[in-house]
Every structure is written in C-alpha cells, then in structure tokens.
C-alpha positions in Angstrom: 0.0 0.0 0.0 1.2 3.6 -0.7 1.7 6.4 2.0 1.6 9.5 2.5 3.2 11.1 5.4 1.5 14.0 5.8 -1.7 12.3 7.1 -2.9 8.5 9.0 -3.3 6.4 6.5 -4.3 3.3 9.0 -6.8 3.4 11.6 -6.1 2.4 15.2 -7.7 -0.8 14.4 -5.8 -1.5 11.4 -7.7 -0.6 8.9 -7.0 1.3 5.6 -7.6 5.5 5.7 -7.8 6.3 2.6 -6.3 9.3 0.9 -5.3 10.6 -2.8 -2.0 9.2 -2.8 -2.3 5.9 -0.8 -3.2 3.3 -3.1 -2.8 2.2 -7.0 -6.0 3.3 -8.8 -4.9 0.7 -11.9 -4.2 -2.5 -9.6 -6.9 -1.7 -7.6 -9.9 -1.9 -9.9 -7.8 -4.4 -11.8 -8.7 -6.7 -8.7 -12.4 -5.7 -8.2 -12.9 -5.5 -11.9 -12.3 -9.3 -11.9 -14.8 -9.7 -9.4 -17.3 -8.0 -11.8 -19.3 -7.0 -9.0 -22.7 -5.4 -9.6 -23.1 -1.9 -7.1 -26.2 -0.3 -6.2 -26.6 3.6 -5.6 -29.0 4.8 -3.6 -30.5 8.3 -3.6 -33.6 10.5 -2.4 -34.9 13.0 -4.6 -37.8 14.1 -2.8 -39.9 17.6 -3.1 -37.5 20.3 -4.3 -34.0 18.2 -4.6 -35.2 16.5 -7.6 -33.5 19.6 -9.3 -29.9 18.0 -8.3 -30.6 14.8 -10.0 -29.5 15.5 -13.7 -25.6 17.4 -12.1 -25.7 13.8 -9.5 -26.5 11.7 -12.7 -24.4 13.2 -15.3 -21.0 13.4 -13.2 -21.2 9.7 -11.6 -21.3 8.8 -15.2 -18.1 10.3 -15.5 -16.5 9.6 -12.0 -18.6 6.8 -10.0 -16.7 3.6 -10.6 -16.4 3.9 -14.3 -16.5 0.8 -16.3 -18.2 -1.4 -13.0 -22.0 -2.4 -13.3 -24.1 0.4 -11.6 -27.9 0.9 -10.6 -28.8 4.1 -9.5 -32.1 3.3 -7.3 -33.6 6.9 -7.3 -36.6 6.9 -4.1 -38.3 10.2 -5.1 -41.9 11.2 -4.8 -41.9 12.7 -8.2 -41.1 9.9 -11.1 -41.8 12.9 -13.7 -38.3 14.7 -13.2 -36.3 12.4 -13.1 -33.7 13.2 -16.0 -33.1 11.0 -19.5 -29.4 10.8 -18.6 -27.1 8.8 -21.1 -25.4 5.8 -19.0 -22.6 3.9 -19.6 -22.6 0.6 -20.1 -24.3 -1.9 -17.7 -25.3 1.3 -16.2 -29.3 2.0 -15.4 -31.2 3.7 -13.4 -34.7 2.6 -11.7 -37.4 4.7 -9.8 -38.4 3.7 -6.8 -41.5 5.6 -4.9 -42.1 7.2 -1.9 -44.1 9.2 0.0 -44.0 13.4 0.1 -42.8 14.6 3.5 -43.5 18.0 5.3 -40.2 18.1 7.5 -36.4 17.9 6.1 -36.2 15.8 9.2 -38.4 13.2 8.4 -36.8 12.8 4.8 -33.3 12.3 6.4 -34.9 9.9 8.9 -37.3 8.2 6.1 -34.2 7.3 4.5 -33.3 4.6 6.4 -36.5 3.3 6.5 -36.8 3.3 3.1 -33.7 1.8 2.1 -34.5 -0.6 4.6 -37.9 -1.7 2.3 -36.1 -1.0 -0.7 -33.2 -3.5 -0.2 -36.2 -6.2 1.5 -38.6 -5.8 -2.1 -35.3 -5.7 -4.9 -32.3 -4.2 -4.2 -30.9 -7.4 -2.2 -31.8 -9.4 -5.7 -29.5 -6.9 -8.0 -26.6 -5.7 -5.9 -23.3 -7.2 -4.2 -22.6 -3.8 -2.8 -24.3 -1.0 -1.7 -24.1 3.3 -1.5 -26.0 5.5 0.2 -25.3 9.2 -1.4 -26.9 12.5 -0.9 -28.4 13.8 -3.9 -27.5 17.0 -3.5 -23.6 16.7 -4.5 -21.6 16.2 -7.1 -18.8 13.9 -8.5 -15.5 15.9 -9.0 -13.0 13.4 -9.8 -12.2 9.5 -9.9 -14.6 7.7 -7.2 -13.3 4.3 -7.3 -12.9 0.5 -5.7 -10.7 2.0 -4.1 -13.9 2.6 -2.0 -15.4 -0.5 -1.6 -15.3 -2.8 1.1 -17.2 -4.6 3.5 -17.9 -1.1 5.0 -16.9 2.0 4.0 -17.7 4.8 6.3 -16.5 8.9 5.5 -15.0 11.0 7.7 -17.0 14.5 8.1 -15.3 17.1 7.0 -16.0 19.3 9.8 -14.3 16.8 12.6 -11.6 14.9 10.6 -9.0 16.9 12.3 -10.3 17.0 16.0 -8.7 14.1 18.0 -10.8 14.7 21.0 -13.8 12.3 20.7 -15.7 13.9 23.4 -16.0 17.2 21.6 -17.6 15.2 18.3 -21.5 16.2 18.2 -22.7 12.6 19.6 -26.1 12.2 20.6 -25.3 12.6 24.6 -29.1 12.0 25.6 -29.0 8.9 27.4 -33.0 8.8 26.7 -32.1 8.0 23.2 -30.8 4.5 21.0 -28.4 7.0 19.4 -26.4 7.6 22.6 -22.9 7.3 22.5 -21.4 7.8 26.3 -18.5 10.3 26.5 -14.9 8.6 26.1 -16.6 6.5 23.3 -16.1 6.4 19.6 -12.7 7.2 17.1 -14.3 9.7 14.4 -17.2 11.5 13.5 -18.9 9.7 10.4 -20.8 11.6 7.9 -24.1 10.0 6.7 -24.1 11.6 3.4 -22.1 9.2 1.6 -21.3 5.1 2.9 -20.8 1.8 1.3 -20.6 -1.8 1.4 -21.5 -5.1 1.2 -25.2 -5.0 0.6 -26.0 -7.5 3.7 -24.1 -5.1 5.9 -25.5 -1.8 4.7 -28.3 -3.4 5.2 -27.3 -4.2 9.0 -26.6 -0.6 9.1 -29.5 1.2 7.4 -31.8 -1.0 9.4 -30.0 -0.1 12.8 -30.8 3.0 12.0 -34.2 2.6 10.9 -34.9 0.7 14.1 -33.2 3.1 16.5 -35.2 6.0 15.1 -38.4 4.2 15.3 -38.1 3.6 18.5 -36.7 7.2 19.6 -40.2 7.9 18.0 -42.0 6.3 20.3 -40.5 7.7 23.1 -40.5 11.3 21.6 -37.4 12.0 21.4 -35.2 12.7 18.0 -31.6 12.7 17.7 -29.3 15.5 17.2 -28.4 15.1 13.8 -31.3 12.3 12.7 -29.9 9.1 11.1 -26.4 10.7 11.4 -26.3 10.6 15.4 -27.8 6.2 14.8 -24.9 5.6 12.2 -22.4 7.4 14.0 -23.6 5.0 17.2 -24.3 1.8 14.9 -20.2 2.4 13.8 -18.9 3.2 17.2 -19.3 -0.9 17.6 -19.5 -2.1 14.2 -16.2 -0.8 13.4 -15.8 -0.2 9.2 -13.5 -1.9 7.4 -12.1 1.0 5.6 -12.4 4.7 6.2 -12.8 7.1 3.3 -11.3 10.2 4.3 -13.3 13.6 3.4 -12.3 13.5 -0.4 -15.1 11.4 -0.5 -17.6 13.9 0.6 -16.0 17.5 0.9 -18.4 20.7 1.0 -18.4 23.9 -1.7 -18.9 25.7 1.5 -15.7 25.0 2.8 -11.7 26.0 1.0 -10.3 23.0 0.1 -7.1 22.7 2.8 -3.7 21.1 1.4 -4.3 17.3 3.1 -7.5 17.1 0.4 -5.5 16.6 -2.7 -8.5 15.8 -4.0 -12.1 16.5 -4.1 -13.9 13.6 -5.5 -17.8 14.2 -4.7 -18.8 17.5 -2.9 -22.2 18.9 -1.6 -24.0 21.5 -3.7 -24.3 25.4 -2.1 -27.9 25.9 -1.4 -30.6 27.9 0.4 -32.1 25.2 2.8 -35.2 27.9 3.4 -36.5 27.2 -0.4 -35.3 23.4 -0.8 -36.7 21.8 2.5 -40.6 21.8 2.8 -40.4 23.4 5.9 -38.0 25.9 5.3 -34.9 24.6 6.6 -36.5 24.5 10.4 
C-alpha cells in the first residue's frame, strides 16, 4: 500500500484510511474489476431536490466507478423529473417511490426506513454492494474501488481533524438509541455518503431505521437524525475502511492542502427554499 506522510493512512484498528496518494487506482480496480461485482446507488430525490438529479447523474457517469456495473435506485416522490441521462454501459437507473414529507427531518430519517424496504422488495436481488449518497452533491474526480469494502464509512469534513472524541457532536441524551457515552467512539462519520457489502449496509440502514423508530416512540429525536444512529451503529460495528473527506468535501468549505483531492462534494444551497419546511 502507498503512503503518505502528511496524514494516517491506517486506523487504530488496522484498517486502511484512505487518501489521494495511498493506493494504485490501476491495480486496484484491476482486482475488483475481476470480481465483476454489480453496485447499487441509492438516492432521495424528494420535493424540491429532484433539481440535483441530472448534475448527481451526469457526473457519476463520469467519476462513480467507471466501467463497473451500476444501478442508480432513485426513491423520489416525483417519477416525472427524473432526467433521460445517457449511462454507460451496464449502467441503469430505476425509480423507486415514496411518500411526500413535510419536515427535512423526516426525509433524512425516512431514508433509512426506506432503504430498509427497498433493499427487503429488490435491491438485495440486483446488488453485491451497496451506496448510500446525498443527492445534493456532485462527482469531481475519480470515485473508485478503491472505496469498496465490507464497510466504508467517510469521515466529516467538519471533525476529521479534531482528536478529541468527546468534543464530536454525539447524541449525549441517554433517553435516546443514538447515545454514545462520552470517552466512546474514534471519528465522527458523515451520513451523506457510505458503502458496502449489501448485507451489511443493510445491517446498518436497518439499525438506523430501528433506533429512530423507537426514539419515535419515546418522543425524542436525535441530534443530527440518522447521522447521530450511524455514527452509534459504527462506534461498535467498526468499518472496514475509512474514506477520508475527499469522499464527501463541502463547496462551503476551502479546500485545505491534506484534500489533494475533491472527489464528490455537496452542492451550495438555500435550505429555506429546498426543505418543505424551510430549513427549520
């Protein structure tokens, strides 16, 4: 494996951190691409985001594990805009629907749960491996194997350099399944972008699901949704590889000299006009 020396590379479990710079893009699809492995991409277009589907589409054709078999499983509540995008070869996408949603929260939240069905009714029929993507981004450069394992969590941009775990915005609420005690955990995950085997995204998305239902039930939401469960669900489910933030930087934020590369990055956007209930 390549290094760099200007970042960790290996987690403290001893497992790969990966970085521009650390492995062989050629060798590495070389192996996977013998494994001919079909992947599924999942993605929520509901309400207003529907309008980031055709910039989502049109640059994972160009950057999202080129020449591998892809689905992109769109969940959206509005079949009629989703985009004619030319794909590549054993590329397609399929529509899956879902319900409208008057809270941003409850389509974060609803994505779990839907995933959950989604991967129950087809997607565990069709795919080997699994993403889970926010819509609202863009692919920038090469997104490769070297992303896939049996999970693949990303660091958050926001935290990746803060090596005190109790600072990390944990749900601290005892009263919720999200809880993480302080002294727990070794990063702060975002949710925007993981990947995997489809069995254990499915582990995942359904911990999730299950965690939020119940917090439901005993009125009571986590800090940052399905977030503050997968950032819990990964605190003992430890990934198998850890994408550093070049897999999910932010066009909010200046790119600082450890991201060599920005390979998918969130869209700017006014929240008050996208979310359906205006970004409260």
């Amino acid at each position: 494996m390549l290094r760099r020396t200007d970042v960790n590379s290996v987690t403290s479990w001893n497992v790969p951190l990966v970085w521009e710079g650390t492995f062989d893009p050629v060798v590495i699809d070389d192996v996977y691409k013998k494994l001919d492995p079909r992947v599924a991409v999942v993605v929520f277009a509901v309400g207003k985001y529907t309008r980031y589907l055709k910039g989502f589409l049109e640059s994972g054709e160009k950057h999202f594990l080129v020449d591998f078999r892809v689905t992109y499983y769109i969940f959206t509540d509005s079949e009629k805009d989703v985009p004619n995008v030319n794909l590549g070869k054993g590329r397609k996408v399929i529509v899956m629907d879902v319900p409208s949603a008057n809270r941003w929260q409850d389509v974060v939240i609803g994505r779990m749960k839907w995933t959950t069905i989604g991967i129950d009714t087809r997607i565990r029929a069709e795919a080997d491996y699994l993403f889970l993507m926010d819509i609202d981004s863009v692919f920038h450069n090469r997104f490769g194997a070297e992303s896939l394992s049996q999970l693949s969590a990303v660091l958050h941009r926001g935290y990746y350099k803060n090596t005190k775990r109790d600072s990390f915005p944990y749900e601290r609420r005892p009263q919720s399944k999200a809880y993480i005690p302080q002294g727990e955990g070794d990063f702060y995950y975002t949710a925007a972008v993981s990947g995997g085997y489809l069995e254990e995204m499915y582990k995942m998305v359904k911990y999730c699901y299950d965690g939020a239902e119940e917090d439901a039930k005993n009125k009571i939401e986590a800090v940052w949704q399905e977030e503050s469960h997968l950032n819990k669900y990964l605190v003992y489910n430890k990934p198998t590889k850890v994408l550093s933030p070049e897999f999910l930087w932010s066009d909010y934020d200046k790119v600082p000299k450890d991201i060599q590369v920005v390979r998918i990055s969130q869209l700017v956007k006014d929240y008050a006009e996208v979310r359906p209930n205006g970004g409260q």
